[in-house]
C-alpha positions as CSV (number, residue, x, y, z in Angstrom):
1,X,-60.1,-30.3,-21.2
2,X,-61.2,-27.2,-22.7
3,X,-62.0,-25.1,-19.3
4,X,-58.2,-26.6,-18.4
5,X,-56.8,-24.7,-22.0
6,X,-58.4,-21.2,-21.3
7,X,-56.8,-21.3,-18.2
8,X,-53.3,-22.6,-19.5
9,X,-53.7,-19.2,-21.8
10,X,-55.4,-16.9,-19.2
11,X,-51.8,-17.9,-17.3
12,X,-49.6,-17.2,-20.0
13,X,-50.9,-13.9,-21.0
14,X,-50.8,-13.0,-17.1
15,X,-46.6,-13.8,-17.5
16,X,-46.2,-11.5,-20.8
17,X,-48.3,-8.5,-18.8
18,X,-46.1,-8.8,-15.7
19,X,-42.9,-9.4,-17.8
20,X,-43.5,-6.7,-20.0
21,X,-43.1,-3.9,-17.2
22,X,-40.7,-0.7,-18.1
23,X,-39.0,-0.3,-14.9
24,X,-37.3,-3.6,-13.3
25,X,-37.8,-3.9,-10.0
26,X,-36.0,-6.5,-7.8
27,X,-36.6,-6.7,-3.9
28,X,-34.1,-9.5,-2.4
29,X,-35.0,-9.1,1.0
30,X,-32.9,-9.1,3.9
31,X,-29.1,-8.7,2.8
32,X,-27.0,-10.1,5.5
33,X,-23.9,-7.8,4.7
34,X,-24.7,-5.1,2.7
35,X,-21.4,-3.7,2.5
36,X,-20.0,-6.9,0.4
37,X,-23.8,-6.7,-1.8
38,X,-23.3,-3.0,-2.1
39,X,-19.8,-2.5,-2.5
40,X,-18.6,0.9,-2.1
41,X,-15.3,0.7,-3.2
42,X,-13.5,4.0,-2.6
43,X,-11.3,5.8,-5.7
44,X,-7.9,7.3,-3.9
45,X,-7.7,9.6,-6.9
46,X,-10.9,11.3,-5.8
47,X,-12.3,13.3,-2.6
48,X,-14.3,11.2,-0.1
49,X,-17.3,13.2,-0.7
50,X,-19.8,11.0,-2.7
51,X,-19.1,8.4,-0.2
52,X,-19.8,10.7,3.3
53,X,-22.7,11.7,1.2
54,X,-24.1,8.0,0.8
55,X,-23.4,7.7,4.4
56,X,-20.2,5.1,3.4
57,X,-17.6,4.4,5.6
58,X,-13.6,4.1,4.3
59,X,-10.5,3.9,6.1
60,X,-9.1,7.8,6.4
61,X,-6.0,8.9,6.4
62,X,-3.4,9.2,9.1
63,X,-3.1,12.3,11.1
64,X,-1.3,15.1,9.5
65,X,2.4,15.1,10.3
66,X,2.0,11.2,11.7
67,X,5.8,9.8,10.9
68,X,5.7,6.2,10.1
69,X,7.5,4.1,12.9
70,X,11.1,3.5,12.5
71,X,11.2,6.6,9.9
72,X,13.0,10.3,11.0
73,X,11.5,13.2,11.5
74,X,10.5,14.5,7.7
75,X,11.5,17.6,5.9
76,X,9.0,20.0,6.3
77,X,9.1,21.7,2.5
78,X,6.3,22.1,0.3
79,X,5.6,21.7,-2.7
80,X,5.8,25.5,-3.6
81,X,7.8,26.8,-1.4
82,X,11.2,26.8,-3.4
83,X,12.6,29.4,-1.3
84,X,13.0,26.8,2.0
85,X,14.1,24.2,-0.8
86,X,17.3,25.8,-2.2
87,X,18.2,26.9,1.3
88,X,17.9,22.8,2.5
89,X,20.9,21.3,3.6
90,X,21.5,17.7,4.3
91,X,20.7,16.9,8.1
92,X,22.8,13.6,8.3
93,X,26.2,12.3,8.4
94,X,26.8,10.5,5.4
95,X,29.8,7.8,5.1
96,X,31.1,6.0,2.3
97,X,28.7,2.8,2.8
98,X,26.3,5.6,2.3
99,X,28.0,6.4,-0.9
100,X,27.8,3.2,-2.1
101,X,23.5,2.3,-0.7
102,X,22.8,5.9,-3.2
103,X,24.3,4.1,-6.2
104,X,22.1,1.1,-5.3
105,X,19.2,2.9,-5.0
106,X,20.3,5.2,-7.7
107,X,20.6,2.6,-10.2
108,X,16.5,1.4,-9.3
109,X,15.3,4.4,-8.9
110,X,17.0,6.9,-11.1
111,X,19.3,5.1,-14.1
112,X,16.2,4.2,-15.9
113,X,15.6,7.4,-17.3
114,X,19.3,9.3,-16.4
115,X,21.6,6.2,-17.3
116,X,24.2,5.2,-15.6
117,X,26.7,7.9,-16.4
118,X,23.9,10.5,-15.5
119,X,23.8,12.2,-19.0
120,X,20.0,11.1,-19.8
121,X,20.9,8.7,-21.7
122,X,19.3,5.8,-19.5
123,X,17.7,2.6,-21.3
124,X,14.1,4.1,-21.8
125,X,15.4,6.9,-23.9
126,X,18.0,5.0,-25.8
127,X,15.3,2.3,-26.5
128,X,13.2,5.3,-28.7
129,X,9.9,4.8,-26.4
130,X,10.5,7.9,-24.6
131,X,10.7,11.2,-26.5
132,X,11.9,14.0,-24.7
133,X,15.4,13.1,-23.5
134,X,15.7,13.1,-19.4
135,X,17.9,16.0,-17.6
136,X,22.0,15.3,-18.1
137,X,22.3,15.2,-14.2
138,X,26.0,16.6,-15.3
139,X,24.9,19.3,-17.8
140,X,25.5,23.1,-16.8
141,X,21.7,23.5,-15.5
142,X,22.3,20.5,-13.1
143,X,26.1,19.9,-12.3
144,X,26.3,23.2,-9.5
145,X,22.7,23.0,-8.4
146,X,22.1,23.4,-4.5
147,X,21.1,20.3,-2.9
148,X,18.0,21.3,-1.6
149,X,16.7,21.7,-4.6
150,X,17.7,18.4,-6.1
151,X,16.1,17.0,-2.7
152,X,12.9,19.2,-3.1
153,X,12.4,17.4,-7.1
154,X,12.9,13.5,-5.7
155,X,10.2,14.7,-3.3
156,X,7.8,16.5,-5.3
157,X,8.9,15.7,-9.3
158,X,10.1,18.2,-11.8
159,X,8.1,18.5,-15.0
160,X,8.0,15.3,-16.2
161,X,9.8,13.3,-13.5
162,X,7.2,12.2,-10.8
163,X,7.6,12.2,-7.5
164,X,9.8,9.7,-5.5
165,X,9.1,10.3,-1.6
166,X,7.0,7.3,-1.4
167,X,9.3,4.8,-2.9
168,X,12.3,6.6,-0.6
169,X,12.6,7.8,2.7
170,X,14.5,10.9,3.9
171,X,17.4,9.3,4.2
172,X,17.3,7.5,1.0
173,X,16.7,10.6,-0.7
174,X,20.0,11.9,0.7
175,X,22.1,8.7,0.2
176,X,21.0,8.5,-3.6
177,X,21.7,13.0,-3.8
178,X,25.0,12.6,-1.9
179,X,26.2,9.9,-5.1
180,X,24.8,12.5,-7.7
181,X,26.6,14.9,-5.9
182,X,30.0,12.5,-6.1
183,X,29.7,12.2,-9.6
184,X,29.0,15.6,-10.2
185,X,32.4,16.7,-8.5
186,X,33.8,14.3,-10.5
187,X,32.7,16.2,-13.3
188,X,33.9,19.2,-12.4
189,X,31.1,20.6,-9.9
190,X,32.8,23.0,-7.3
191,X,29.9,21.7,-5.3
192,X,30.8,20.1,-1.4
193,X,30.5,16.4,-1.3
194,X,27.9,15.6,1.1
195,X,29.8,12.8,2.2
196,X,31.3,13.1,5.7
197,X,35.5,11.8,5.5
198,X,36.4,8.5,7.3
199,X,34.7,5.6,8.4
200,X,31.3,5.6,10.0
201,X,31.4,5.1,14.0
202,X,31.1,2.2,15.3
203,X,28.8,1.0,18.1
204,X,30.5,0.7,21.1
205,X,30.7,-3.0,22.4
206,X,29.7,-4.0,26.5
207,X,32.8,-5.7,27.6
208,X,32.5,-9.7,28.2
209,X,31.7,-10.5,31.7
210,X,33.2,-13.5,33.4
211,X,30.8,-15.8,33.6
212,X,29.6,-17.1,37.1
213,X,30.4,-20.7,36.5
214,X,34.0,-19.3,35.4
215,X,34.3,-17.4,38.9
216,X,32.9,-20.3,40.9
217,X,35.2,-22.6,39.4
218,X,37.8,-20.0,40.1
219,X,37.3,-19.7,44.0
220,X,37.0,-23.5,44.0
221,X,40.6,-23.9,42.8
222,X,41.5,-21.1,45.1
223,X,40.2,-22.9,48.1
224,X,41.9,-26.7,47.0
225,X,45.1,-24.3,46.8
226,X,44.6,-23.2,50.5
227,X,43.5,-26.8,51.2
228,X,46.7,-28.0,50.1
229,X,48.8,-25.6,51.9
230,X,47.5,-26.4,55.0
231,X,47.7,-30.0,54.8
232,X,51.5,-29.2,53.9
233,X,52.0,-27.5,56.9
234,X,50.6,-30.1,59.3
235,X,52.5,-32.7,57.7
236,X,56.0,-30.1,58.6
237,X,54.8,-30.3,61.9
């Protein structure tokens, strides 16, 4: 009973030495998926760097000047280059139901902040949360400004606007500056309307083709006819 208590202790002091180690070390084994044990999730904010340098893999971006399908061609501006901007004119014909998708999309994207008269005063301002009041879209600074210019700040932003190319396409962009631009008249811009008179064209329609059940039926009534006739003219003779 004794000999079986010195080594009850001998074991216990064994666990406090082993337990009491300063570095923690833990060995798993084998790790089926290290990618899922290991994650290496990767930040969009930052470079790729740490993560070629840990030999990670991540999905990269798209080739440079890829277009997205069903998307046009883009407008090929940068962000600096405010020369090409102001000399940007609006590639597409532009109809009245044109008109009216830019006020839609003006009044999700845009009213927020520049209300829905465009003087700035849009429900985040009016509501005191936001400080600095947003640009009167209709003020002298805005009312006569080129288009390109308007198009090249939904693009890129404008001090403390962000940018809005990834919530709108190129055409979107266009649609929601030709309703500015409407407005803007109306408020006594001697700006052009970007809004092409008349209806848009319509898609020209295949005409109907007689169907072949139509034609058959057709040359069988055709040949009764004849049938008839003939009958007619034996029954004369």
């Amino acid at each position: 009973m004794k000999k079986l208590s010195y080594i009850l202790l001998l074991t216990l002091c064994s666990t406090l030495i082993f337990s009491c180690e300063s570095e923690y070390k833990r060995d798993p084994g084998k790790i089926y998926a290290p990618d899922m044990t290991y994650s290496r999730a990767y930040d969009y904010y930052n470079t790729p760097d740490s993560i070629n340098a840990a030999g990670g893999t991540f999905n990269k971006l798209p080739v440079k000047n890829t277009i997205a399908r069903e998307q046009s061609i883009p407008t090929h501006i940068s962000e600096f280059d405010t020369t090409a901007a102001k000399a940007l004119k609006n590639p597409y014909d532009l109809y009245a139901k044109d008109l009216k998708e830019g006020n839609r999309l003006y009044m999700i994207h845009c009213g927020i902040c520049h209300g829905a008269k465009l003087d700035g005063n849009g429900p985040l301002y009016a509501s005191g949360k936001y400080v600095a009041m947003p640009a009167n879209l209709k003020g002298p600074a805005y009312i006569n400004m080129p288009e390109g210019k308007m198009y090249h700040a939904i693009m890129y932003g404008k001090n403390a606007m962000g940018a809005y190319s990834s919530q709108l396409d190129a055409k979107q962009r266009w649609q929601v500056l030709a309703y500015i631009r409407s407005q803007q008249i109306e408020g006594g811009s001697t700006s052009s309307s970007l809004i092409t008179p008349g209806e848009a064209p319509k898609m020209e329609e295949a005409p109907a083709k007689e169907s072949h059940d139509e034609a058959d039926h057709g040359d069988d009534a055709n040949h009764a006819h004849e049938g008839d006739d003939d009958h007619k003219a034996e029954a004369h003779n």
